[in-house]
matplotlib code that plots the C-alpha trace (Angstrom):
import matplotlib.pyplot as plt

x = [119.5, 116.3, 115.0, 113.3, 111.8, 114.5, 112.1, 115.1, 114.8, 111.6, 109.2, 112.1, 112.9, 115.9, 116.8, 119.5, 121.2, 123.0, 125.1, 125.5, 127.7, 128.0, 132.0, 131.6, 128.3, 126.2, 127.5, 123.9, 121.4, 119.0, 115.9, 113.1, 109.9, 107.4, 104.4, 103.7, 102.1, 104.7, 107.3, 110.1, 110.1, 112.9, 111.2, 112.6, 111.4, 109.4, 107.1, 107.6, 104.0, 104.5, 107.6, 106.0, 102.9, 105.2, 107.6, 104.3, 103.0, 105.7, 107.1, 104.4, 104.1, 108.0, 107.7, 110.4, 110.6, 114.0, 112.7, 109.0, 111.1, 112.9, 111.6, 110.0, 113.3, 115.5, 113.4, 113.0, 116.8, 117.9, 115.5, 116.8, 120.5, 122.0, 122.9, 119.8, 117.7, 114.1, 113.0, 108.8, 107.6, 104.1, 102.1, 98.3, 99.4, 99.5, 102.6, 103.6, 107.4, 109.6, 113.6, 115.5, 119.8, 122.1, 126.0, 129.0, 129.7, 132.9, 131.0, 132.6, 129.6, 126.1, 123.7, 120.1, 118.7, 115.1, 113.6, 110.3, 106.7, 103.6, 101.7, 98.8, 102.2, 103.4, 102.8, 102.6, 106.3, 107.4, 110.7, 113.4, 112.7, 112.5, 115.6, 117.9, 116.7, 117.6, 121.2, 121.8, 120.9, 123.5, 126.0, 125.0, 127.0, 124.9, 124.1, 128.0, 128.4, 130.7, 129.8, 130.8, 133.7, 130.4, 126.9, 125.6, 122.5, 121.5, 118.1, 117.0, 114.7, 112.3, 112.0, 110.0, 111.0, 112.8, 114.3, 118.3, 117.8, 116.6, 119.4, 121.9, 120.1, 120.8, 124.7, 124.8, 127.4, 126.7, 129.9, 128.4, 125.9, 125.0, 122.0, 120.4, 117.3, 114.8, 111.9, 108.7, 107.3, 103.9, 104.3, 105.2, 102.4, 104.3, 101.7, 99.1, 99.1, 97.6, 100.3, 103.4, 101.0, 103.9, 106.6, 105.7, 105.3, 108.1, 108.4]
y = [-125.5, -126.7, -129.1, -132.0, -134.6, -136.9, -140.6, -141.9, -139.6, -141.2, -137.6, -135.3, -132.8, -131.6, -128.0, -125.9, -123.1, -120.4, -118.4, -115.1, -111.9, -108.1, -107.2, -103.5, -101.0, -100.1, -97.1, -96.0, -92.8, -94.0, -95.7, -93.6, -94.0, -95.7, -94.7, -92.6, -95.7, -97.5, -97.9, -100.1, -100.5, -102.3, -105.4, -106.0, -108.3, -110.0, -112.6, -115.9, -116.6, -113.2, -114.4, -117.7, -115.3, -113.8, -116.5, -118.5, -115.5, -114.6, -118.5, -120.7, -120.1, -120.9, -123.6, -122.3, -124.4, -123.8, -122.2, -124.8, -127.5, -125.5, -126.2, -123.1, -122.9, -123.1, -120.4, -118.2, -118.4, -117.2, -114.3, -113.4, -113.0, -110.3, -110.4, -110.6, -108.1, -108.0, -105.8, -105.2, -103.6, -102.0, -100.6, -99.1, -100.4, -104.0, -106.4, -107.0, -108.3, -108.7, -109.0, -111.3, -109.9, -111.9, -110.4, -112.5, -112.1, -110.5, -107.9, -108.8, -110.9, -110.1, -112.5, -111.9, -115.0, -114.6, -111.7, -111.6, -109.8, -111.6, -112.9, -109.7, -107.4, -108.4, -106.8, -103.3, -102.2, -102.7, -104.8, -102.9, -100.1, -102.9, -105.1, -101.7, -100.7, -103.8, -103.9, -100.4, -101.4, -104.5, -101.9, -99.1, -98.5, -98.3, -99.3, -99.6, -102.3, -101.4, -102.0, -105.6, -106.7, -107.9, -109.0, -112.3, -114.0, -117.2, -118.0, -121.0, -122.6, -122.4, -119.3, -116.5, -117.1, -113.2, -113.7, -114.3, -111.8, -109.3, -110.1, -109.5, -106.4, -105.2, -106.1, -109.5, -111.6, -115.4, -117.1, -121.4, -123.6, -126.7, -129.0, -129.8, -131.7, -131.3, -133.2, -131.9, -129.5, -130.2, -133.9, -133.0, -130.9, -127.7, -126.8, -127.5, -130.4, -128.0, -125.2, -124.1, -126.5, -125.2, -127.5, -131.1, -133.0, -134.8, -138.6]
z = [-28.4, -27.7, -24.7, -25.0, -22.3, -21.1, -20.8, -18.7, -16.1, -14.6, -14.6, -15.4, -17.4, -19.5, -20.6, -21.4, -19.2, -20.5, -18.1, -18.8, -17.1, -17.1, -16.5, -16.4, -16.2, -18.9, -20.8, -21.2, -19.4, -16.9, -18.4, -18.9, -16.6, -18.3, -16.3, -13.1, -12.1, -11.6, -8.7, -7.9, -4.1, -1.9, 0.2, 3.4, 6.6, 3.6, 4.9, 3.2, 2.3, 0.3, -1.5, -2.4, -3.9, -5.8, -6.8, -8.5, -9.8, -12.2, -11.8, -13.1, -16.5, -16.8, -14.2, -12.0, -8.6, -7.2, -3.9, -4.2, -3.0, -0.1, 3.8, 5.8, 7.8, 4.9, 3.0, 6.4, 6.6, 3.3, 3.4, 6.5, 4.3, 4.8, 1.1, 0.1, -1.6, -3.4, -5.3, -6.4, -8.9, -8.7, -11.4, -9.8, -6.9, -7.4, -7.5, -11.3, -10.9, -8.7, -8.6, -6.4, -6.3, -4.1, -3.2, -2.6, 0.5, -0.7, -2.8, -6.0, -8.0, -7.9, -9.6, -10.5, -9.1, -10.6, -12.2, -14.0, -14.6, -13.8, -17.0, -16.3, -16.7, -19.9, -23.2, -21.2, -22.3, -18.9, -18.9, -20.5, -18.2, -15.1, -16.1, -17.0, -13.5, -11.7, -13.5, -12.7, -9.2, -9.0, -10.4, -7.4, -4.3, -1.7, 2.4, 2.5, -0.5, -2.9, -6.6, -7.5, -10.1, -12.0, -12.5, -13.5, -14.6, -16.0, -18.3, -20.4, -22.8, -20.2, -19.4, -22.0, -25.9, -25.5, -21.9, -23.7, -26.3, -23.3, -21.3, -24.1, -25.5, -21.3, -21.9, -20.4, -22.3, -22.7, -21.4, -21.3, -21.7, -20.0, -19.9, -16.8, -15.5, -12.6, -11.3, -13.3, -10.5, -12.3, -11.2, -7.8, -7.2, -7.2, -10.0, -12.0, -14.4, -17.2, -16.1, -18.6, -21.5, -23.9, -21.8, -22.7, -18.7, -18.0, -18.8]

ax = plt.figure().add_subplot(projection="3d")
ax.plot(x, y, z, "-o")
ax.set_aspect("equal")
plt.show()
């Protein structure tokens, strides 16, 4: 399905959500370094001017603005979850994606709640070794967690053109659809006017 400007919605915009879940590990080796410039690195104690860098970073082009809208306390407080983990990845140093994995707090779901490169990133072969290394890491047992019952992540038309296919190629299985709106964050000030120009603004 493809989304389209809702003109009722008064500067919103509609698109469609597919949910998608992961009911058993991978059957698959480890995925192969890519580059000895690269490391995945666990983020702890993450300052939230940080986490907004890289929530923009990898967010704008796909106008993602679910933690834009958020107040200082309420973003302070749920990086200070005790469910929460992040996840950067660094190639020569610098901050080219990042992962963002939240655990029910009775260990048996964990969701990818965003997971991207920044635009400078892309094209370098990078993700399948990045979103095979975050799965396997939802699947781990580690810090006393057990491995959950199974992994979920959602994407839509939105997102990159080869986010659903990437997801499935990983093992994720679609299981609905819905369509949703939001305010256009570009409209709000969340972003540039001339940001995402492949997303019509909202109406």
């Amino acid at each position: 399905m493809t989304a389209a400007n809702d003109p009722g919605c008064g500067g919103r915009l509609s698109y469609t959500v597919t949910f998608l879940e992961m009911t058993a590990p991978p059957n698959r080796p480890p995925p192969p370094h890519p580059s000895r410039r690269l490391a995945l690195l666990a983020a702890e104690g993450v300052p939230r001017a940080y986490y907004l860098y890289l929530f923009r970073q990898v967010g704008e082009p796909w106008l993602w603005s679910g933690r834009l809208s958020w107040t200082d306390r309420q973003l302070d407080a749920w990086l200070a979850t005790r469910e929460l983990e992040l996840f950067v990845l660094y190639l020569d140093g610098w901050p080219a994606g990042f992962a963002e994995l939240h655990t029910a707090a009775d260990g048996s779901t964990c969701n990818i709640e965003y997971f991207g490169l920044v635009p400078e990133a892309t094209g370098r072969g990078l993700g399948t070794f990045f979103l095979d290394t975050v799965v396997d890491l939802c699947w781990a047992v580690r810090a006393g967690r057990p491995s959950p019952r199974k992994v979920t992540v959602n994407t839509c038309d939105h997102d990159h053109p080869r986010a659903l296919s990437a997801y499935q190629r990983a093992g994720f299985v679609p299981i609905r659809r819905e369509v949703q709106t939001k305010p256009d964050p570009r409209l709000l000030g969340l972003y540039p006017k001339q940001a995402a120009p492949q997303i019509p603004l909202g109406r």
